[in-house]
N, C-alpha and C positions, 0 to 999 in steps of 0.2 A: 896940361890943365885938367883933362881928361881924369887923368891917373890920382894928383890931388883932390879932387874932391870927391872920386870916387873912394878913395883909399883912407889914408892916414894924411891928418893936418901938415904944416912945418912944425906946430909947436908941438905935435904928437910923438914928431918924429924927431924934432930937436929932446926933447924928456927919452924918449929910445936911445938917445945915445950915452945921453949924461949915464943913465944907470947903465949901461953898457960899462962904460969909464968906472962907474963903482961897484964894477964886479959884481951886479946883481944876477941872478939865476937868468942864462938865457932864454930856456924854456919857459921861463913863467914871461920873461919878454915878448917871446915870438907870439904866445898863447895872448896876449894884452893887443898885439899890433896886429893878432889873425881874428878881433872881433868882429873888425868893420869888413873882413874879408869874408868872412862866413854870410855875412848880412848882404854882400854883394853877387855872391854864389846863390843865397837864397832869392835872388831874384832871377835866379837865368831862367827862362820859361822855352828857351831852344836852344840846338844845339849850335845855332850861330853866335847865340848870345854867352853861350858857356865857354865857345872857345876865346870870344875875346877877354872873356874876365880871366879865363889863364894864362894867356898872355901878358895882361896887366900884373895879374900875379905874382909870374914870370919875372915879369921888370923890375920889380919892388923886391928880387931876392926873398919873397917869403914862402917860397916853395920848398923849404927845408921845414915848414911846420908841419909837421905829422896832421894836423888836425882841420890846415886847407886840403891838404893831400888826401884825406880820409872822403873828405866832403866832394872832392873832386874826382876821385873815382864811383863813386857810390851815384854821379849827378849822369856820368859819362855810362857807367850803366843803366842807370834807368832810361837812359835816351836810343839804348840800342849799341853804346859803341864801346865794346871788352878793347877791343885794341887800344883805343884812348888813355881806357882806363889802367891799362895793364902796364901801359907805357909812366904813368902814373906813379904806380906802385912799384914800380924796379928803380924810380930816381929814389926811392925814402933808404938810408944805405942799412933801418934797420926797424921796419916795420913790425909795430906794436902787435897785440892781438887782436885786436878790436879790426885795427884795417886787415889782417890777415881774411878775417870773417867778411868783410863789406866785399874785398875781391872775391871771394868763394860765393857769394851771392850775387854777385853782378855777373857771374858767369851761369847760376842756375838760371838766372830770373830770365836769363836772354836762351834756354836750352843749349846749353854749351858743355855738356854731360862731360864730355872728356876732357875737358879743362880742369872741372869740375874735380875728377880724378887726380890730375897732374897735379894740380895746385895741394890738394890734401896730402899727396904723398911726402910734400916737401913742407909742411906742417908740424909733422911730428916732434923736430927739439923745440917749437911755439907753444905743445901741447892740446889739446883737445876740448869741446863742448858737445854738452846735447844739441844745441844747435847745428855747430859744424857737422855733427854724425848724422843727424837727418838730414841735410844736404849733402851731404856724401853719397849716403845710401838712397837717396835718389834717383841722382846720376846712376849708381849703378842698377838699379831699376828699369829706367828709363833704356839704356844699355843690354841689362842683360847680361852683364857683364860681371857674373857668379864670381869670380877669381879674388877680382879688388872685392866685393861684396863679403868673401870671407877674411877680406887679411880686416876691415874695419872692423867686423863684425869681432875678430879676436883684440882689438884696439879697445871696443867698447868693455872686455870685461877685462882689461886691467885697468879700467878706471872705473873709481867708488862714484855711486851716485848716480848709477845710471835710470832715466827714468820709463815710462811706459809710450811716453810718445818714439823712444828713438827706440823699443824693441818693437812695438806695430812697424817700424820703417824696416825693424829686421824679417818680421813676420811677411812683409808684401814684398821685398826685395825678393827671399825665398821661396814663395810661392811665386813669383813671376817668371822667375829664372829656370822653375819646372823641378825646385826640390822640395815638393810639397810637404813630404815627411817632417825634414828640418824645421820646417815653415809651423805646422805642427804643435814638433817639441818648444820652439820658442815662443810660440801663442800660450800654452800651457804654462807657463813661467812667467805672464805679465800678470801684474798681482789687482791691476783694477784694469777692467777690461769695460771701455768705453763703445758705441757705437762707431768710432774708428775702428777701434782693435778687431771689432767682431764684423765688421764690413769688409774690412783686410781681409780678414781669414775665407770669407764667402766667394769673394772675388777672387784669393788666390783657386780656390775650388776651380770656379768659372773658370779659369784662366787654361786650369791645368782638364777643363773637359770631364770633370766631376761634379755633373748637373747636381745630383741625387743626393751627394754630399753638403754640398751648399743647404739645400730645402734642409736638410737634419739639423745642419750648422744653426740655420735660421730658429729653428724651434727651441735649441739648447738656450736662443741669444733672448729667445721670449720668456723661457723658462729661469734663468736671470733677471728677470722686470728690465733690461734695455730694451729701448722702443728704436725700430730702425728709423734708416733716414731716405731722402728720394734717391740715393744712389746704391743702398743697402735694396729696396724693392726694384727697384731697373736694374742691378743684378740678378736679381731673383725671376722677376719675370721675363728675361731672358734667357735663364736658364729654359723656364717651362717651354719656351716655344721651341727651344733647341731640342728637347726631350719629346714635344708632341705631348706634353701634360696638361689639358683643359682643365681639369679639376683642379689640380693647385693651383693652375693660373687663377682661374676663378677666385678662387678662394685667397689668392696675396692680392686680388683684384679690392678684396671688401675686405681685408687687410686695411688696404691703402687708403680706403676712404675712408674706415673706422678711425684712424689715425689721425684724419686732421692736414697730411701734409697736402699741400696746393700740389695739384699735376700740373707741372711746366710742359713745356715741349717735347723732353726729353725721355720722360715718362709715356704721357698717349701716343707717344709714336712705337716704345716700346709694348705698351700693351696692344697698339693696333696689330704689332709685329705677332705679338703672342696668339693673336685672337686668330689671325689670316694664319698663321703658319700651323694654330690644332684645329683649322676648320670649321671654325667656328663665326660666320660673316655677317648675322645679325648682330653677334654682341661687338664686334670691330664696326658696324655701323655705327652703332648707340654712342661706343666710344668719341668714333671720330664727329656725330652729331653734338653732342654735351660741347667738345671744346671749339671755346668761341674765338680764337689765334691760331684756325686752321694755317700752317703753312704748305710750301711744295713740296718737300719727303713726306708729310700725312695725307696731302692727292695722291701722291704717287705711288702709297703703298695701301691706300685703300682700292687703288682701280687695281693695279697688282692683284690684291688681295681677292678681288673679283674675279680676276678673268683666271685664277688661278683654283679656283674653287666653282667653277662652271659659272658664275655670272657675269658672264662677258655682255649681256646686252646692258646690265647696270654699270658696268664698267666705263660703257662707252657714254652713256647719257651721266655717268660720272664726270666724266670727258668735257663734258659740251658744260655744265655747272661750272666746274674750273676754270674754262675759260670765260663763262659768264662774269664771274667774278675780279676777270683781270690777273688770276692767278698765271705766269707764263708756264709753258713745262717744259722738261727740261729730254733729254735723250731718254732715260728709263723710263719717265710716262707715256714718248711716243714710242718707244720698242712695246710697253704693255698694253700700249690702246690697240697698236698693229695685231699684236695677237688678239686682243678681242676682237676685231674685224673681221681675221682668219678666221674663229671658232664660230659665231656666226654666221658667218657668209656676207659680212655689210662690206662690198667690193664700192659703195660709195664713197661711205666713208673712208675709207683705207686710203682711196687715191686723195682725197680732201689731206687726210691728212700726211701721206707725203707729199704732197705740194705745199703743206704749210714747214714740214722738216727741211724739204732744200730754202723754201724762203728766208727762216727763223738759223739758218746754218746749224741743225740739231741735226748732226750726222755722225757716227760713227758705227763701229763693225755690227754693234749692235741692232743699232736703229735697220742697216743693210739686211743684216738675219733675220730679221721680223717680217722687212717689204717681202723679202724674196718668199718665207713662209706664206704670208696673206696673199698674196697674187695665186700660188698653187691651191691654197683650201679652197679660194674663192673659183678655179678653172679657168685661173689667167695665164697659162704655162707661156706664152711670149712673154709676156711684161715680168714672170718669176725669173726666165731666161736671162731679159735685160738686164735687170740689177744685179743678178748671179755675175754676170760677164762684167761688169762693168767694175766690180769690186776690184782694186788693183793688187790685193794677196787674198787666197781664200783658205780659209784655216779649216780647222774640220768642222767648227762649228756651222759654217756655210756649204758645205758640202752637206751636213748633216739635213739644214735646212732646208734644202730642195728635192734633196732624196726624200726623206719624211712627206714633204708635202705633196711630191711627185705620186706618190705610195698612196695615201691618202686622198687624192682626188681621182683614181684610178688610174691613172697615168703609168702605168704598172712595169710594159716595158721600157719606157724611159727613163721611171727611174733606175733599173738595171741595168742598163745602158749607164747612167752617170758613175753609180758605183763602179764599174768597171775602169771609165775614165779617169776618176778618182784614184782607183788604183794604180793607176797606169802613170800618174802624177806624181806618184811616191808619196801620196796619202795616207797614215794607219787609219784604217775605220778602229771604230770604236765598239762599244755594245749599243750604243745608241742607232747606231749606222744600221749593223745588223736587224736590229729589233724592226727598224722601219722597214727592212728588206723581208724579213720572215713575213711581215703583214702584208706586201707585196705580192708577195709568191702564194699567201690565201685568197688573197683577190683573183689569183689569177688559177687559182687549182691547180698549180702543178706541185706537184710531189717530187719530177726530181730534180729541177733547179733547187727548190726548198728543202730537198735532204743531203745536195752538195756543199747549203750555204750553213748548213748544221753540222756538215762534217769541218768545213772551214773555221766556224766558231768555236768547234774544240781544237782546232789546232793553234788556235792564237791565244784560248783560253778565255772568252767573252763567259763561257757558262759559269767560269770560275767565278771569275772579278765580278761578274756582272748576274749574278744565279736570278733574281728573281725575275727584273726586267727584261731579259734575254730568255731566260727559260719562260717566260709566262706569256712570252712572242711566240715562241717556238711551239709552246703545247697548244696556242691558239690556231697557229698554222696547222698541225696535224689533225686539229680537232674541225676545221672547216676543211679539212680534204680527206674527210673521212676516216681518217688513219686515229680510232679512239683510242687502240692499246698503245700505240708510240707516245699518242698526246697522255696518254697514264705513267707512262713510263719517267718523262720527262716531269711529269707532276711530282714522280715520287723521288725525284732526284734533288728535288728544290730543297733546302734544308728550311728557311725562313719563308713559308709561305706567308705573300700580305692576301689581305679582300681581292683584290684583282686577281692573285694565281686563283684561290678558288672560285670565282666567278665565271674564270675561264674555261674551267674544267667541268665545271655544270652547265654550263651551256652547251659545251662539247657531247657530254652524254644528252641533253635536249634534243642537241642535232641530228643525232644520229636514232633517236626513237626508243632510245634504253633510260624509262620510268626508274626503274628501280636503282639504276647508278647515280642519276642528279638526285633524286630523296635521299637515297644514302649520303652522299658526300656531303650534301646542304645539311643533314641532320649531325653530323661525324664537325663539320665548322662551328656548331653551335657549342656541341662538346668538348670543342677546342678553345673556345670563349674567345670566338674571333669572329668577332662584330661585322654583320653583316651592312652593304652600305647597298645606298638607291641601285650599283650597277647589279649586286649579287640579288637581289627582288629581280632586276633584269630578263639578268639569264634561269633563274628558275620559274617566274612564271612565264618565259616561252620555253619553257625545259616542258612547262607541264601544257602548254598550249599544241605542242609538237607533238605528245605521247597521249592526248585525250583526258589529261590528269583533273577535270571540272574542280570536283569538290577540293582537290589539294591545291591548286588553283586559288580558287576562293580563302581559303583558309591563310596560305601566305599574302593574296592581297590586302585583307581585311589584318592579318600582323601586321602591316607594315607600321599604320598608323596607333596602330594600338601597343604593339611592344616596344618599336622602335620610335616609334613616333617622328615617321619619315609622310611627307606629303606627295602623294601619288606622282609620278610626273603623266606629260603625254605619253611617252612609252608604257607606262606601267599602264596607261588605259588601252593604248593598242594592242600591248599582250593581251590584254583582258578579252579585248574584243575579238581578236583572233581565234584566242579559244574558244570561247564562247558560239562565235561564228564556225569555226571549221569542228566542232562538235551540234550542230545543228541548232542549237541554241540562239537562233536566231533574233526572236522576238526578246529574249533578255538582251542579246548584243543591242539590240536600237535603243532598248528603255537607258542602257547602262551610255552610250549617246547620247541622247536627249538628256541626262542626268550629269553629263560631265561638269564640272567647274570650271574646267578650260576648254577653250576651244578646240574640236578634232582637227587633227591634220591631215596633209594627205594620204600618210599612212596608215590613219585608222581608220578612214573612209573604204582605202585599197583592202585592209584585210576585211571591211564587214562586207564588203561588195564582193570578193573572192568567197566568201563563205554563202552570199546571193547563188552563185553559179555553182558553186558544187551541190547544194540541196536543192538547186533549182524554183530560187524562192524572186524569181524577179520583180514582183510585187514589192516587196521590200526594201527592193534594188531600188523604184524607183523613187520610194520615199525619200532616200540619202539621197539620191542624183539633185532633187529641187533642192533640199536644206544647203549642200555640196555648192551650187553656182548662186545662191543666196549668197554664202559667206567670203565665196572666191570665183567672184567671176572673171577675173582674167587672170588664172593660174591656170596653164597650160594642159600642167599633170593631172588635174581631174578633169580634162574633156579627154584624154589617152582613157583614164578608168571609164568614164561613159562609154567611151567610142565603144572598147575591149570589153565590158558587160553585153552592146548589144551585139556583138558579135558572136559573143558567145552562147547566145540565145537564139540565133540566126535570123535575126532581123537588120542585115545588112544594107538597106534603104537607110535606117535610122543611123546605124552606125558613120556612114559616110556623109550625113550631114553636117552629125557633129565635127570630123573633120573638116567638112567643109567652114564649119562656121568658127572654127580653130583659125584657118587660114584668113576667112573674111576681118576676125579681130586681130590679125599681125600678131598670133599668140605659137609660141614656136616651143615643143619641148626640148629641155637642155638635157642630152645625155649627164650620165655617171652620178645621179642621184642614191639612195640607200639601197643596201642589198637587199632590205626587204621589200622594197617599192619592185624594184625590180621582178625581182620571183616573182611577185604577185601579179606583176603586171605582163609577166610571162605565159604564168598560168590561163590568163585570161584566151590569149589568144591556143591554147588548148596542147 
């Protein structure tokens, strides 16, 4: 009952037979009796409902018409199912071209690349289309698979008529595959070159790690009058980030807007990428502010973007927005909110937020390398221990992790201690491993664990592979344990100095009281046209606080904002004051104080108050002491500098109050604070 009223009448099917009997053309028959069959196909809306109409199909013998069969693979592919279909296409015992092309598509459209292949190969006495050749060379796109990519590509030019869309499919096949040359000469041979073609050609560039080439490519495609599209600019502005190029970026930035085209997704996550990756974290803000379909990879790569460009505390109150919002995150957010907790020091939040990773089950190796890092920055070496032990394989990036942080919170012999166990594990260290162990071994002044673990890193070849970060370890290590000509030697070995090698090495000469070597080298950087950053102000205005250098001093801090247009940090004020103070300068150190824009910290209090005690100015001393428990009265570390001012003045009553009233407020100093706190807080007691 079913099948008749679904199908063909009695008297539809009585007239089928008659002209059957009069010898009319079968084919125009089957085509007459496969109407109501197409009409029935054209209603399957699933794949339960598809298989039963082939079945009925099935029953009624009209599965010999080429044209349910066409209809019926083509229905079987769009639903996902090539087998179906394939099984399809093998009953027809001589399949037209048209179904030849519906199979070769039911297998692109489901990513069946190598079918894709197969099927074409067996094509050949059917003959060939533009069509079929753009799905061809897809698949082998898709693949990679240069081989079949040439035998098509010699297919297409014995046949006439070939057009521009199927040599762009030659052109990105060949650039995919990493023969960019090829790829090339046949872009040069397409005679109307569309923003495919010339998208193609950029992409293949990108592909093949020819940032620089793409950006020209892009210019020639402008100098043409084609206008790109949003996947021709999110190639491009991912080249720039790959390059470290803010200025193109910028500039495809208002490209992009001149344009007209709408930024999807796709795009502001790209330029956020562009903007975080040249350093640039105001305009990756602005970005990520304008679009109003923030998703979770534009959270994730603006807090990123933060903690990886020194603003770990925006990162984290990034953090806490996201989840205002409802937004959930995912492992990469909470491995980069972890690190921002490390780099700060917010041991609250850290543990908040792994207690929300085991809740939320966002755990992996990663999420683990972050706890174990933030536990150690923070001077949680049990709880860094815990998670370390508890990871059930530790690769080296966890090894690296605890070393680093071990190294980094002074922890100094432990982490030598790990390295060695590490070793002992059948561990490679890395340059990473080492770099954190050279920084160790300056913490700890010795010379010759740290010229053993120099000799070890040439034999494994860390200075090779690894010249700048490893050697800019190493010269920092010999230049805090006094050793300036090994730390010169190692400088002049670096072939690719970045801003950090020279930073390192001027502060080296700072440390050691040789004026005229950190001016030289900071003057000999600029001639190099290697841009100085906040750290290289750093080390040269305590280069010049350490040698007496006042007026040079002043003159690089007042550049900073003026050539480079960098805004002061608190260090760059505690150098300030430093100098100023340990060259008697007294009364400008407090005005420059009282004048800051940020608040002093404890380290600029310690160095104006060590400059109190050497000119013996404790009057002045004790102006900062009130300001000092005004702004921080229960931070420990400035009742240590009161204490250690009055004692150094020998007014020992006074001094043990403050202790006393340390103890009375349950206020306790936490060892392994800065090395310059330290000194300073050395000095005090004389």
């Amino acid at each position: 009952m079913l099948r008749l009223r679904l199908l063909v009448s009695p008297v539809r099917r009585f007239t089928f037979q008659r002209r059957c009997v009069h010898n009319v053309s079968t084919s125009s028959l089957l085509y007459a009796a496969s109407i109501p069959s197409l009409r029935l196909l054209s209603n399957c809306k699933s794949i339960d409902s598809l298989r039963k109409a082939h079945g009925v199909l099935t029953g009624n013998g009209l599965m010999s018409d080429i044209s349910c069969a066409t209809k019926l693979v083509s229905l079987y592919g769009s639903f996902g199912y090539t087998k179906d279909a394939r099984l399809v296409f093998d009953q027809i015992p001589e399949p037209d071209f048209y179904l030849w092309k519906v199979m070769l598509s039911c297998y692109h459209q489901n990513r069946e690349s190598l079918e894709v292949v197969k099927l074409y190969s067996l094509m050949r006495k059917h003959g060939y289309d533009n069509i079929v050749f753009s799905i061809a060379l897809k698949a082998c796109t898709e693949m990679q698979d240069l081989d079949n990519g040439k035998k098509i590509h010699c297919d297409i030019f014995k046949m006439p008529g070939c057009d521009d869309i199927v040599l762009t499919g030659l052109v990105d096949m060949y650039a995919k595959c990493g023969e960019i040359k090829t790829s090339c000469r046949v872009f040069e041979g397409v005679s109307l070159r569309n923003v495919v073609s010339w998208t193609s050609m950029i992409a293949g560039y990108a592909k093949n790690g020819l940032h620089e080439e793409g950006l020209v490519m892009f210019n020639r495609m402008r100098g043409n009058s084609v206008l790109g599209n949003e996947v021709t600019y999110g190639t491009l502005v991912t080249a720039c980030a790959k390059l470290g190029a803010l200025h193109q970026g910028k500039w495809l930035h208002g490209c992009l807007i001149k344009s007209g085209i709408e930024l999807g997704s796709c795009l502001v996550t790209s330029l956020l990428d562009m903007y975080v990756k040249c350093g640039d974290i105001s305009n990756a803000r602005r970005v990520f502010n304008d679009y109003s379909h923030v998703d979770l990879v534009m959270w994730t790569a603006m807090i990123v973007g933060y903690t990886h460009n020194g603003g770990a505390s925006e990162a984290l109150s990034l953090f806490q927005k996201m989840k205002g919002v409802g937004i959930k995150p995912n492992c990469v957010t909470i491995a980069s909110v972890l690190s921002g907790c490390g780099l700060v020091g917010n041991l609250e939040l850290g543990r908040l937020v792994h207690s929300l990773s085991i809740k939320a089950g966002l755990w992996d190796t990663n999420v683990a390398n972050a706890l174990v890092h933030m536990y150690a920055k923070c001077y949680q070496n049990r709880e860094a221990m815990f998670v370390f032990e508890t990871e059930s394989e530790k690769d080296l990036v966890a090894w690296n992790s605890i070393i680093s942080g071990f190294s980094q919170n002074g922890s100094v012999h432990e982490a030598l201690f790990l390295f060695h166990r590490m070793v002992s594990e059948s561990v490679t260290p890395n340059g990473v491993t080492v770099a954190s162990l050279f920084s160790a071994c300056a913490s700890l002044g010795s010379l010759p664990i740290g010229s053993s673990l120099h000799a070890y890193s040439l034999k494994l070849g860390f200075l090779a592979s690894s010249s700048v970060h490893v050697g800019t370890a190493l010269l920092d290590f010999y230049a805090k344990c006094g050793d300036a000509e090994s730390a010169r030697s190692v400088f002049d070995t670096i072939e690719e100095k970045n801003t950090i090698t020279w930073s390192a090495m001027i502060g080296g000469y700072g440390k050691q009281g040789d004026r005229e070597g950190s001016i030289e080298l900071f003057e000999e950087m600029l001639k190099k046209e290697q841009k100085p950053n906040e750290s290289t102000f750093t080390s040269i205005l305590s280069a010049c606080s350490h040698t007496g250098m006042v007026n040079e001093g002043k003159k690089y801090f007042n550049s900073m904002h003026k050539d480079y247009n960098f805004t002061p940090s608190a260090k760059h004020y505690t150098c300030m004051v430093d100098m100023l103070a340990r060259a008697g300068e007294l009364e400008q150190a407090l005005d420059l104080i009282e004048k800051m824009p940020i608040q002093p910290d404890v380290r600029c209090f310690a160095a104006f108050l060590h400059g109190c005690g050497m000119h013996s100015r404790f009057d002045l001393g004790e102006i900062v002491i009130k300001k000092m428990f005004d702004l921080h009265p229960d931070d420990a570390s400035y009742y240590v500098l009161v204490s250690n001012l009055y004692a150094l003045d020998g007014r020992w009553s006074q001094a043990k109050e403050v202790r006393n009233l340390m103890k009375q407020r349950g206020l306790r100093k936490v060892a392994g604070h800065s090395t310059m706190e330290t000194e300073l807080s050395h000095s005090f007691c004389g």
